[in-house]
C-alpha positions in Angstrom: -19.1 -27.4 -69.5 -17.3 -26.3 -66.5 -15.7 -28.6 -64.4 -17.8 -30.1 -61.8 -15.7 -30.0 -58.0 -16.7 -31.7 -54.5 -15.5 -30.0 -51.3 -15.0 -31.8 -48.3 -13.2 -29.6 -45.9 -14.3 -29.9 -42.0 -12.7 -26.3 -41.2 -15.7 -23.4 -42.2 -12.9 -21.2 -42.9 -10.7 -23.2 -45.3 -14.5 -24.5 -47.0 -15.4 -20.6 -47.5 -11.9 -20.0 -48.8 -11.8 -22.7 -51.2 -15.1 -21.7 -52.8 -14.0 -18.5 -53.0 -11.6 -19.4 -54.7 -12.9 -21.8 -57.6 -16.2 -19.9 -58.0 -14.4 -17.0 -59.6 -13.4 -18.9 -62.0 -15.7 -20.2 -65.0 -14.0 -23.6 -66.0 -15.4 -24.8 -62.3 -18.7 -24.8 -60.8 -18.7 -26.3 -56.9 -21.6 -28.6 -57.1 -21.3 -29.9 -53.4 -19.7 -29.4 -50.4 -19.3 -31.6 -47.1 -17.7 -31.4 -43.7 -16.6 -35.5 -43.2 -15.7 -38.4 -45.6 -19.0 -39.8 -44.2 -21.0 -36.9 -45.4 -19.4 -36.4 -48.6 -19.9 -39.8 -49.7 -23.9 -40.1 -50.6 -23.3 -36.6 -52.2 -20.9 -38.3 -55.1 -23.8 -40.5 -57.2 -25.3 -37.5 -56.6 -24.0 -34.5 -57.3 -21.5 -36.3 -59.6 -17.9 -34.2 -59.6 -15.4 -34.3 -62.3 -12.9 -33.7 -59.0 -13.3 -34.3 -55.4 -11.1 -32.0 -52.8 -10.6 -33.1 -50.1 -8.6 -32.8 -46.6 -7.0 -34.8 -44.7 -7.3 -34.7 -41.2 -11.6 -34.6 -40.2 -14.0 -36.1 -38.1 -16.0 -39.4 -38.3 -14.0 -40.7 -41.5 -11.1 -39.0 -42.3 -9.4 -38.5 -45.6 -7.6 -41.5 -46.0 -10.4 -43.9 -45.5 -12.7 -41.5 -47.5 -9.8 -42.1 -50.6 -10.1 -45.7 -49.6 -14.0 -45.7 -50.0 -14.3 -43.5 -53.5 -11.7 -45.6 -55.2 -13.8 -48.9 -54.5 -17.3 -47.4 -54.9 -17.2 -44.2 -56.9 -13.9 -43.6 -58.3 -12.8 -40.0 -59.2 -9.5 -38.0 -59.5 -8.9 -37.1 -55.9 -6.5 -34.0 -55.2 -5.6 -33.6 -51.4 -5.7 -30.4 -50.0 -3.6 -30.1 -46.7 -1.5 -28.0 -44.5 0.4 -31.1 -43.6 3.6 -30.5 -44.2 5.0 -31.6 -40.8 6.9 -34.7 -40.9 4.2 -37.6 -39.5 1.5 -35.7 -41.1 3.0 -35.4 -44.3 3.6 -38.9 -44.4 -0.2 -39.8 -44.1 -0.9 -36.8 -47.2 1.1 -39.6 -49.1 -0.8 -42.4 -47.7 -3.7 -41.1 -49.7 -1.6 -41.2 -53.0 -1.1 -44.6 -52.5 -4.7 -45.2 -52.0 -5.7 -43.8 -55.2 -5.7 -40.0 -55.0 -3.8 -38.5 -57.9 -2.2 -35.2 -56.2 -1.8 -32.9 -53.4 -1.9 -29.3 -52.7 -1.0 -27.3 -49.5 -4.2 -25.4 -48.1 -4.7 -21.7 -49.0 -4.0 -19.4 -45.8 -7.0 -17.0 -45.0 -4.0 -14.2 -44.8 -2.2 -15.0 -47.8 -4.5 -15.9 -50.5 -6.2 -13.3 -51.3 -2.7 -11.9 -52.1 -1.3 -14.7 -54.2 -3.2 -14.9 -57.2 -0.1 -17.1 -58.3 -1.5 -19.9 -55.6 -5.4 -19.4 -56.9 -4.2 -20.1 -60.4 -2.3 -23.0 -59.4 -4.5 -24.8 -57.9 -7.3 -24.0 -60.5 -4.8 -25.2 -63.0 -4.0 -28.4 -60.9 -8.1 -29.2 -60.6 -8.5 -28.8 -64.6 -5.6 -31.3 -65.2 -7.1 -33.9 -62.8 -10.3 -33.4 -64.7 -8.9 -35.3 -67.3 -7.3 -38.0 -65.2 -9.0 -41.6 -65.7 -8.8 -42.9 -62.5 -9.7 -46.8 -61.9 -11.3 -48.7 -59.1 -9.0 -49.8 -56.7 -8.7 -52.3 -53.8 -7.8 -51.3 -50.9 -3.7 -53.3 -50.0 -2.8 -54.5 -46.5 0.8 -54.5 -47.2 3.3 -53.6 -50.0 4.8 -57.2 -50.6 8.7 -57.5 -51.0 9.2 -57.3 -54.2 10.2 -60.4 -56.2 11.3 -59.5 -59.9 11.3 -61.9 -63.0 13.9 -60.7 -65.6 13.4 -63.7 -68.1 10.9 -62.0 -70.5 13.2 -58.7 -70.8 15.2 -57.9 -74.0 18.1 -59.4 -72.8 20.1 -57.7 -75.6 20.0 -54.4 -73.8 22.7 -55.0 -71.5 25.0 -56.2 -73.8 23.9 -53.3 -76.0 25.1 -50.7 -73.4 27.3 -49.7 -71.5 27.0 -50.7 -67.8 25.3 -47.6 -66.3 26.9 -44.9 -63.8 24.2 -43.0 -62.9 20.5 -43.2 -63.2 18.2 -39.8 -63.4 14.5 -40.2 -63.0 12.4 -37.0 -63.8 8.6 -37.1 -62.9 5.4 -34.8 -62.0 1.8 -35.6 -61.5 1.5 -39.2 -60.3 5.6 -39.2 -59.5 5.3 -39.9 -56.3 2.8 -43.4 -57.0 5.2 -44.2 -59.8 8.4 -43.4 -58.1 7.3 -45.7 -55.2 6.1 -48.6 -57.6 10.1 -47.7 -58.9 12.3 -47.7 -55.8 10.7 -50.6 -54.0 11.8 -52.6 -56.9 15.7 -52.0 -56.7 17.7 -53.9 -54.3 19.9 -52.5 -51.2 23.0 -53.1 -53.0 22.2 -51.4 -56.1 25.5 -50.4 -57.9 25.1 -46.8 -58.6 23.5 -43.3 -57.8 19.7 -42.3 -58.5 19.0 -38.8 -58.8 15.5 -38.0 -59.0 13.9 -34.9 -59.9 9.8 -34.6 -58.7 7.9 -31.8 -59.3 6.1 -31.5 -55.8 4.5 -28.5 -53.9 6.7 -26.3 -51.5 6.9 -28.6 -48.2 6.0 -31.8 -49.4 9.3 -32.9 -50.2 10.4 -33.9 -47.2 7.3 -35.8 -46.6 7.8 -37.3 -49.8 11.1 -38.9 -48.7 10.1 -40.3 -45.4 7.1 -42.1 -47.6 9.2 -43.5 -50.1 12.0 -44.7 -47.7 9.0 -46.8 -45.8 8.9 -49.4 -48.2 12.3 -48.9 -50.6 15.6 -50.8 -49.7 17.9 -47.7 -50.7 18.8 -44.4 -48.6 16.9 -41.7 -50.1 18.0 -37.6 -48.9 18.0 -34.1 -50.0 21.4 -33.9 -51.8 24.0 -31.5 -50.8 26.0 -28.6 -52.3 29.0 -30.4 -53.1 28.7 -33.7 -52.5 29.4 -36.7 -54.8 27.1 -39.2 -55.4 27.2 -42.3 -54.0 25.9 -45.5 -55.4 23.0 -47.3 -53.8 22.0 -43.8 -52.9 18.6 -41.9 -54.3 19.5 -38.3 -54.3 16.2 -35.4 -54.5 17.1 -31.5 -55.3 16.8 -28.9 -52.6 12.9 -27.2 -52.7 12.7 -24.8 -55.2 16.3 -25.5 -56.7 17.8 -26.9 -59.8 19.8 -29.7 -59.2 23.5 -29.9 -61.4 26.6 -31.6 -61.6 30.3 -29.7 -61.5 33.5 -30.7 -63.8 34.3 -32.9 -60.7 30.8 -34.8 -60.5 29.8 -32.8 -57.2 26.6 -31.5 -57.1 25.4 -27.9 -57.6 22.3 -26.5 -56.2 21.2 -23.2 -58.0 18.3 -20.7 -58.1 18.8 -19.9 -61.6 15.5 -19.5 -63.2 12.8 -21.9 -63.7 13.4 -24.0 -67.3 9.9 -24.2 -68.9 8.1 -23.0 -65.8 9.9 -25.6 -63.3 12.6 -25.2 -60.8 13.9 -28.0 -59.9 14.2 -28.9 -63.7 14.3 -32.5 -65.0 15.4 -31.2 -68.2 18.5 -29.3 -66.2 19.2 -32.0 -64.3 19.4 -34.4 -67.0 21.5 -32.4 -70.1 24.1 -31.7 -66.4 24.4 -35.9 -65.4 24.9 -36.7 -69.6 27.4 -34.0 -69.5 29.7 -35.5 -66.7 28.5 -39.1 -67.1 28.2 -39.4 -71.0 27.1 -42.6 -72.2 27.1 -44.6 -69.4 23.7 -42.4 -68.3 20.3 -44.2 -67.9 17.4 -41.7 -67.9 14.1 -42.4 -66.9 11.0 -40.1 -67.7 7.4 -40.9 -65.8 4.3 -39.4 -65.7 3.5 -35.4 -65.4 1.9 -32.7 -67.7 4.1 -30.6 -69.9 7.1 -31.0 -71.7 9.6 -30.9 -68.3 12.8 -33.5 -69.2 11.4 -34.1 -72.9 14.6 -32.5 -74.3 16.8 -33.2 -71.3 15.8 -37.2 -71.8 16.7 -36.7 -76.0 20.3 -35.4 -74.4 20.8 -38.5 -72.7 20.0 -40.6 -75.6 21.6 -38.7 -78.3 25.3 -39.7 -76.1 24.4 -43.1 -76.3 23.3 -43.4 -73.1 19.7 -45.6 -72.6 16.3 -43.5 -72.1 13.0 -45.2 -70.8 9.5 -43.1 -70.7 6.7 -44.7 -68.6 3.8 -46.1 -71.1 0.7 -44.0 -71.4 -1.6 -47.6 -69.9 0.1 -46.7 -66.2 0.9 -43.0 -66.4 -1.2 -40.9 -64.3 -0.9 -38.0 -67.3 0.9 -38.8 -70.4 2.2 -35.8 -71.0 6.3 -35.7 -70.1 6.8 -39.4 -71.5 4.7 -38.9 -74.5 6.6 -35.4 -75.1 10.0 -37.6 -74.7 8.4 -40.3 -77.3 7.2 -38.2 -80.1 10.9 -36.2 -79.9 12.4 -40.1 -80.5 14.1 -39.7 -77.0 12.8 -42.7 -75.5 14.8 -46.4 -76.3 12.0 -48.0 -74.4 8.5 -47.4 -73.4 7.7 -49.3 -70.6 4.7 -50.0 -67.8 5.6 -48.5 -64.4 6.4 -51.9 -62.9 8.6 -53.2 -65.5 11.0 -50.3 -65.4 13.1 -51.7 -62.5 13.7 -55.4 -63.8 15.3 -53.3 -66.9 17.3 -51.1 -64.6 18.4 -54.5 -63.2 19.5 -56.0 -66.7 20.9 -53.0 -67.8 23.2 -53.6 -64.6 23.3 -57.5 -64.9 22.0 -57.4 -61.8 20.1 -60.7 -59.7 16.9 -60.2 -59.2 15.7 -58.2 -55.9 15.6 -60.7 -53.0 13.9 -60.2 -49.9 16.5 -58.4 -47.6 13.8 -56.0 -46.3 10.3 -56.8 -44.3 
């Protein structure tokens, strides 16, 4: 059975390009189409999609309150298709994340994609692993909360277990950006030491992601640079399209070596480099994504002694990176997306996140 797809694109253009695009291929049949949220709607009892497509920026209702709608009434794996890669407008592409869509993708150019068959296979690729996501109803949130964090139910053992971490890495792909927010907004301004964080994101996005994730997180999150050292209560990202290392000094390297396992930035790369300089004293973090992308890099980290955590399969988007990570032995812990940043905290012997930020 192929793999039943909503459009709901208000530009003719992109629509005609889009269809173009998935009706060549047999593992997808377009069974609707629609120009607004308000249109597309009725269609989805209806025409019932496996995937709905959608923009973000149309008349009458636009894509966020169309995410909003589908999640309470009708939920399905949403991917975003948008050519928003400008700073406010990026910002709102992740908006829709955290109202329930799983992913984003940048809209195919009428000039280029006919060219790239690289770009139609991605995206066909990216629609059949969202046909497999179980998405949940969800209500729609006024406001993230400040967080307030209850340790006393955590193995308390594991800080006295470990040594008190240096550095924290944090790998993640499909439904990173949900998880990595769920993540940051739980660790508190003067968290001790350095977070470098590895998402697999399409060219354009990242900088969008950022801005997103520093609206509700206490910590300074940036683009690291060639060079520098990393400095706690800091969240460093790779350079777009580069893997992110550490020298014999602990400064990082940015490289365009080849893509590890079809991925550059690498979680695996960055991972085996931080274990390398920091040893033991490494906390690695896997969360949700397809593939096997920081599996090996995550069995590094615990193979030093250093302590390894891979998000549950309950709260991951796709269990495919963390369950990788688990079946190689690689994780200490297996944890729920929301519990992952009290541990952090023991690990540290850290208070509990206050409310410093509004």
């Amino acid at each position: 059975m192929p793999i039943r797809v909503l459009l709901v694109e208000d530009s003719r253009i992109s629509l005609a390009i889009l269809k173009r695009i998935l009706n060549a291929s047999p593992l997808i049949e377009v069974v609707g189409e629609a120009r607004t949220g308000l249109e597309a709607l009725p269609l989805i009892p209806k025409v019932q999609p496996d995937v709905i497509c959608t923009d973000l920026h149309m008349p009458q209702m636009d894509g966020l309150e169309f995410t909003y709608e589908v999640m309470a009434l009708y939920p399905r794996p949403i991917l975003v298709i948008s050519a928003s890669v400008q700073e406010d407008d990026a910002h709102h592409v992740f908006q829709l994340l955290e109202a329930g869509a799983v992913d984003i993708f940048p809209k195919p150019r009428a000039g280029l994609v006919m060219e790239d068959e690289s770009l139609k296979q991605q995206l066909i690729e990216k629609i059949t692993i969202l046909s497999g996501v179980k998405v949940l109803r969800k209500k729609r949130k006024s406001s993230l909360p400040a967080k307030r964090l209850e340790l006393e139910n955590l193995s308390a053992f594991v800080a006295k277990s470990y040594p008190k971490p240096k550095i924290v890495v944090v790998g993640a792909s499909t439904g990173g950006p949900q998880a990595l927010q769920e993540l940051f907004s739980g660790l508190p301004s003067d968290f001790p030491v350095p977070v470098i964080c590895v998402q697999h994101i399409c060219f354009g996005f990242l900088q969008g992601l950022i801005d997103w994730l520093t609206s509700s997180c206490y910590l300074p999150i940036q683009i690291a640079e060639p060079g520098e050292v990393p400095k706690p209560g800091t969240i460093y990202f790779p350079p777009e399209q580069q893997h992110l290392e550490l020298d014999g000094g602990g400064r990082f390297i940015c490289s365009d070596l080849p893509p590890l396992e079809g991925h550059r930035p690498s979680v695996t790369v960055t991972f085996k480099s931080a274990v390398k300089y920091y040893g033991k004293a490494t906390v690695g973090i896997l969360l949700t994504g397809m593939g096997r992308d920081g599996a090996q890099g995550l069995q590094a980290i615990a193979h030093s002694g250093g302590f390894t955590i891979a998000q549950d399969e309950a709260t991951s988007v796709i269990f495919g990176m963390p369950k990788e990570a688990i079946d190689l032995g690689a994780a200490k812990e297996v944890l729920p997306i929301q519990a992952i940043a009290p541990m952090l905290l023991t690990l540290l012997q850290t208070q509990p996140l206050g409310s410093d930020k509004q």
